[in-house]
Each structure stands twice: as structure tokens, then as C-alpha cells.
C-alpha positions as CSV (number, residue, x, y, z in Angstrom):
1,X,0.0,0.0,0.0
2,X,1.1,3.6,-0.7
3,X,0.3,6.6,1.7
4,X,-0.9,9.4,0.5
5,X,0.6,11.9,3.2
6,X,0.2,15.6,1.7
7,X,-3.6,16.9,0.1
8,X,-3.9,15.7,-2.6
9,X,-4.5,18.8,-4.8
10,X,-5.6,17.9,-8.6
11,X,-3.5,19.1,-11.3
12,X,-6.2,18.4,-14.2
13,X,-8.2,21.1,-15.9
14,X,-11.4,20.9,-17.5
15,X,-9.3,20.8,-20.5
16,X,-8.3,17.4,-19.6
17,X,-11.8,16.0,-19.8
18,X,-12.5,16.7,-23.2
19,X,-13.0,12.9,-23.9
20,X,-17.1,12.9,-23.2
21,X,-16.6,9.1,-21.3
22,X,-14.5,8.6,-18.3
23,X,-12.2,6.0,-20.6
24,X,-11.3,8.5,-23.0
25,X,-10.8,11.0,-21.1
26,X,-8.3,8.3,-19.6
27,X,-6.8,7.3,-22.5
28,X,-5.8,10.7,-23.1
29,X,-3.5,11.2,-19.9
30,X,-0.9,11.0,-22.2
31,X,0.3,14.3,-23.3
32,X,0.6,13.8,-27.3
33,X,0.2,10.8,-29.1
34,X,1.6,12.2,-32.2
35,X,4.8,12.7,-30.4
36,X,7.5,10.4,-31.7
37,X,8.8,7.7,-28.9
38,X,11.0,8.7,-26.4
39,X,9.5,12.2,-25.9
40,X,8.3,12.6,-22.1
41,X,4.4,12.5,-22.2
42,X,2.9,10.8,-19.5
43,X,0.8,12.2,-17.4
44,X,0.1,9.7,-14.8
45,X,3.4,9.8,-13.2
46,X,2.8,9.0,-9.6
47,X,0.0,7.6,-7.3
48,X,-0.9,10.8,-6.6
49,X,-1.8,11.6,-10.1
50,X,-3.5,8.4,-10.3
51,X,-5.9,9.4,-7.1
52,X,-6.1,13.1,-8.4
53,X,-7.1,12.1,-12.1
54,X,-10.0,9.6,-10.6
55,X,-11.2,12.6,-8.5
56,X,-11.2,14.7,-10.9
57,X,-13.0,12.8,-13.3
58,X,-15.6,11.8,-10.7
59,X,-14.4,7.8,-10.5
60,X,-15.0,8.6,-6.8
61,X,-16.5,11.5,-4.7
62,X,-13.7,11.1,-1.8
63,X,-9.8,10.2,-1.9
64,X,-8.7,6.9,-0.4
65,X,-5.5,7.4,2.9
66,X,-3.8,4.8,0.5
67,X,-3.6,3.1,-3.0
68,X,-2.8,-0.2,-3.4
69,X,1.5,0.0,-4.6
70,X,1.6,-0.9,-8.2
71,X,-1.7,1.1,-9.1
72,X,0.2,3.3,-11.3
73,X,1.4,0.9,-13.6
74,X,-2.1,-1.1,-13.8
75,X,-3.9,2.2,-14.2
76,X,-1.3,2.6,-17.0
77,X,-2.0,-0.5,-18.6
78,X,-5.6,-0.2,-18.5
79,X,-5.6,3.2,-20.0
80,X,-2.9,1.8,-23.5
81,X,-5.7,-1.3,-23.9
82,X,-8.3,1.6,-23.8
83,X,-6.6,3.2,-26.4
84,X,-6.0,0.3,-28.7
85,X,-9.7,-0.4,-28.7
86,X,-10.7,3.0,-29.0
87,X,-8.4,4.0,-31.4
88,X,-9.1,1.3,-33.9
89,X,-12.4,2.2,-33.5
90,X,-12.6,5.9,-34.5
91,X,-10.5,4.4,-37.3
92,X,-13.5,2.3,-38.0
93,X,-11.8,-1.2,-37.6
94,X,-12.7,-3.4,-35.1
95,X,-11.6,-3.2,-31.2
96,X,-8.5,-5.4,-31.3
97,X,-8.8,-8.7,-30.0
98,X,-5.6,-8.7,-27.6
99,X,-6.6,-5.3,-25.4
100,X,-10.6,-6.1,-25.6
101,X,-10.3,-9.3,-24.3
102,X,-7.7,-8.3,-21.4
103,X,-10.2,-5.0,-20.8
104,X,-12.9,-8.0,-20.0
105,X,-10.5,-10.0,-18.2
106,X,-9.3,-7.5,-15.8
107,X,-13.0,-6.4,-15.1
108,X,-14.4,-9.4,-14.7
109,X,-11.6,-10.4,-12.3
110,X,-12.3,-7.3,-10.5
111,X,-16.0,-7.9,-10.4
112,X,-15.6,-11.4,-9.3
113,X,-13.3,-10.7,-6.3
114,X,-15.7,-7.8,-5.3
115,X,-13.1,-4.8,-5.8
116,X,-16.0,-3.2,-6.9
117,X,-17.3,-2.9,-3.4
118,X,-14.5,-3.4,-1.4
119,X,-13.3,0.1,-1.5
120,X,-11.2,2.2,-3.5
121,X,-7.6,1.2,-1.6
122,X,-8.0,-2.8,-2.1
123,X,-5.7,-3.9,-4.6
124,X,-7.0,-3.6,-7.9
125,X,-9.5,-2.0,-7.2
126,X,-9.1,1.2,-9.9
127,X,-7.8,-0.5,-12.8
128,X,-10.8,-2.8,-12.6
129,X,-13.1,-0.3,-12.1
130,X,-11.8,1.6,-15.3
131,X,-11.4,-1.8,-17.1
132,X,-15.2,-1.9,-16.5
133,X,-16.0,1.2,-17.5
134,X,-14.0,0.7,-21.0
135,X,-16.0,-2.3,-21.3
136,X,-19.3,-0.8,-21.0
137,X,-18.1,2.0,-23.2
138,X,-17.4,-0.6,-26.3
139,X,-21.3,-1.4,-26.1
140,X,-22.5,2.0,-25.5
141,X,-20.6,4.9,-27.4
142,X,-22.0,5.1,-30.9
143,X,-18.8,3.6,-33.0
144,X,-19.8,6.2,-35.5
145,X,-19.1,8.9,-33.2
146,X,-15.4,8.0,-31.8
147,X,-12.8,10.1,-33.1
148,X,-9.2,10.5,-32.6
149,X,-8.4,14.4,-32.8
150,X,-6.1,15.1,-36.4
151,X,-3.2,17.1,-34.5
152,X,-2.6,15.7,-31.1
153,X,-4.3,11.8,-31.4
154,X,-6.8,12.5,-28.2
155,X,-9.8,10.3,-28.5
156,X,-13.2,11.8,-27.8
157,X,-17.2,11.3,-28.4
158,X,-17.8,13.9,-31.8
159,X,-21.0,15.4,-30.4
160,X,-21.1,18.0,-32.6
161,X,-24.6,18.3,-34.7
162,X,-23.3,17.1,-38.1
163,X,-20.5,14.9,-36.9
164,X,-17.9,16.4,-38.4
165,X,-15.5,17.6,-35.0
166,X,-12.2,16.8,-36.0
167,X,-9.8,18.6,-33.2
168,X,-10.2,17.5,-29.7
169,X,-10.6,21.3,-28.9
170,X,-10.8,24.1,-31.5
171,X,-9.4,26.2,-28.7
172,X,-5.9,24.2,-28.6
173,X,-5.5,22.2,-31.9
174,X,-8.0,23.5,-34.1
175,X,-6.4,27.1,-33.6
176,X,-2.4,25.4,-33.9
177,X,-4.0,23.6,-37.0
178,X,-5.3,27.0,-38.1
179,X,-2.4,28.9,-37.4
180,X,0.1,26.3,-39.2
181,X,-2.5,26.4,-42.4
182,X,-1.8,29.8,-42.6
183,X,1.6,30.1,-42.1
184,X,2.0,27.6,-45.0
185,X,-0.5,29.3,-46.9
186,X,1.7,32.5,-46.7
187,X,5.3,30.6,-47.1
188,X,4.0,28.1,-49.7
């Protein structure tokens, strides 16, 4: 088990939680997936993060005193499954075979060892709960409406009117996407 000894104070912005489902918004606690590899974008670095993230996205209403150790790199692991699914989804393919199926192996271990009601600190307890939750989300987001955002790779739910968002906020990477159009338009 990990302590958590100082407040927990959350880092995330409402700019973080652009996803419109708790699993992409975790799938996209990694900085830039456009970066090449090597490049230093995770954003679930610590327990800590991990706890502040969950509040934050409202997984639960009031922090654990401890985490279970090892719940970053679970979280983690949940959260690059999410993304494999997801991902080949807004491509339209099909979720991958390898991620789904460990998605629905994780939560159903979870559900069968009652982390789900045992509390937040058991161990397991928050991959499995996320697991779930991507799960759930394969059935219930409209496959149609999944998209992966053209500039950074964030995935979100297009809930725009004709379906046609294509920047996971026009405020960050529609206006960089904007911005570099036009600078090319003036070079080129």
C-alpha cells in the first residue's frame, strides 16, 4: 500500500476531460500521441496523479488514505488497452482482439473478487473499475461517433450536430491547425 501523506490537490483542468466518457478521457492522460517515442508525455506519473485524475473525473467523490502499490502501472496499462480499442475504432476497424479481451478480463476479475465494493484502496480495485467502464463504453458509445483528434491523437465522443468535429478542442488544436495552415499558406 502507498500513503498518500500531503492533500492531494488535482493538477487536471477541465481541458483534460475533453473525452465525453471517463475512458477516453483516460486514455488521453498521455500528453501527445503524435509525439514520436522517447519524448516525455505521461501524465500519470505518480500515485498521486492516479488518485487526483479519478477525483477529478468523478471515478470517486472522496480520496482513499492509501492506494494499493503498483496502481500506477495497472492504471497505465488499463488506460494503453483503452486506447488500442478506441483508437481502432474511430478508425473504424474493429476493437482489437488482444486489449478487448484483457479489458474483459481485468474487469471481470475485478468484479468477481468484489473490488468493486470493497473500497477504492484494495488492490486492484481502480484499474478494474476503469477496465469496466471501457468495457461498458465498447457497447455503449456510438462507434460512428469516436474520433481521434487530427493534430494531437486525443480520442473523444464527436457530439457536434453534423459529426464532423475533428480537433479535440478548437481552442488548442484546431487554432495550432489553423495557425500552421496559414503560415503555410503564406510561405507556400
Amino acid at each position: 500500500m502507498v500513503t498518500l501523506t500531503s492533500r492531494v490537490r488535482p493538477p487536471w483542468e477541465d481541458a483534460h476531460f475533453i473525452g465525453g466518457h471517463l475512458v477516453l478521457d483516460l486514455a488521453n492522460t498521455v500528453f501527445d500521441r503524435t509525439l514520436p517515442a522517447g519524448e516525455d508525455v505521461e501524465l500519470l506519473r505518480s500515485p498521486s496523479d492516479v488518485l487526483s485524475w479519478c477525483l477529478s473525473a468523478g471515478l470517486f467523490d472522496e480520496a482513499p488514505e492509501s492506494l494499493a502499490s503498483g496502481v500506477v502501472a495497472e492504471t497505465r496499462t488499463v488506460r494503453e488497452q483503452a486506447w488500442a480499442v478506441f483508437d481502432a475504432i474511430a478508425r473504424g476497424e474493429a476493437a482489437p482482439a488482444g486489449p478487448f479481451g484483457a479489458l474483459l478480463e481485468r474487469a471481470g476479475k475485478g468484479l468477481r473478487a468484489g473490488r468493486a465494493a470493497a473500497g477504492w484502496a484494495s488492490p486492484g480495485a481502480i484499474p478494474a473499475a476503469l477496465a469496466l467502464s471501457a468495457v461498458e463504453a465498447v457497447f455503449t458509445l456510438p462507434p460512428a461517433r469516436v474520433r481521434a483528434c487530427g493534430r494531437c491523437g486525443w480520442l473523444f465522443l464527436d457530439s457536434s450536430r453534423g459529426g464532423r468535429r475533428r480537433w479535440c478542442s478548437m481552442s488548442v488544436c484546431g487554432n495550432r491547425e489553423k495557425a500552421s495552415r496559414h503560415r503555410r499558406g503564406l510561405t507556400g
